[in-house]
N, C-alpha and C positions, 0 to 999 in steps of 0.2 A: 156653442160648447166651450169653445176657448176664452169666453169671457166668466162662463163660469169656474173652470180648472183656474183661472186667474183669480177671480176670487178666493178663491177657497185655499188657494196656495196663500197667499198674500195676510190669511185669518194665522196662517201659521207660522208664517216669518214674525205674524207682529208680536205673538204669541212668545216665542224663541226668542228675538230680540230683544222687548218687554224684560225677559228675564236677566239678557247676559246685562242689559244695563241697568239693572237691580244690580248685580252684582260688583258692576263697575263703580254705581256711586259709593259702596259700600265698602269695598277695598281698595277700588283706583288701582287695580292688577288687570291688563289687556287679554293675557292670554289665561289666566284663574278665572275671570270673569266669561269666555268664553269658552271654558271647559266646563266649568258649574252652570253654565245655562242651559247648555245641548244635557249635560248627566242629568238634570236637575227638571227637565221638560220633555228627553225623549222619549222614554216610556207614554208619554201621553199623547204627544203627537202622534208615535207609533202607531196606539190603540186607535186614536180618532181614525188615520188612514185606513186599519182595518175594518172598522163599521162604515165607513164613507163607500168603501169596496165591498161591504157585504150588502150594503142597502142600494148603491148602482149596480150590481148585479143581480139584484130582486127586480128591477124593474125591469131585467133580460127578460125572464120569464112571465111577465104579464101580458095581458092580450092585446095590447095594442105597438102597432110595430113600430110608430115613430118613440114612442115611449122606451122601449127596446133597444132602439137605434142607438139613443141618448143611455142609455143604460149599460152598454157593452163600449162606447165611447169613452164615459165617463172613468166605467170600472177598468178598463182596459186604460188609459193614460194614467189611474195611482198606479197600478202595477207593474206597470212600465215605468216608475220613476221612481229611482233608488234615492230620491232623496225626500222622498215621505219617511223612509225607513230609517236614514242617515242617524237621524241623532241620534237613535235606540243604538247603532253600532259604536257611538263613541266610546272611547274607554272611558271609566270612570274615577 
């Protein structure tokens, strides 16, 4: 399980990252660069975290238990991690 939440964390740093160094090559400003990446991509990460917690918590509810296990692990470590949320909080 924690190879997967690795994963899937890791899809959205590159994601975040990708961005603020768009922005860096583009201004060569450190912290413009990483204000406009987090405004510029949390809205989406955000969202992603919410469907990623609605579809591990679908899998609570199916009939098989280790499936379940995995499902309330999964949904229960994004929602427990205020920094799926983080960059939808940053100001803009």
């Amino acid at each position: 399980m924690i190879a997967i939440l690795f994963g899937l964390s890791m899809d959205y740093q590159v994601f975040l990252v990708s961005r603020m160094h768009e922005e860096w090559v583009n201004t060569g400003n450190n912290e413009g660069a990483i204000v406009h990446g987090q405004a510029n991509t949390g809205r989406v990460i955000s969202a992603a975290a919410l469907i990623m917690i609605c579809v591990f918590m679908a899998f609570a509810v199916g009939g098989e238990r280790i499936i379940a296990e995995f499902g309330i692990g999964l949904g229960g470590a994004y929602l427990s991690t205020p920094s799926s949320f983080a960059p939808y909080w940053c100001p803009h």
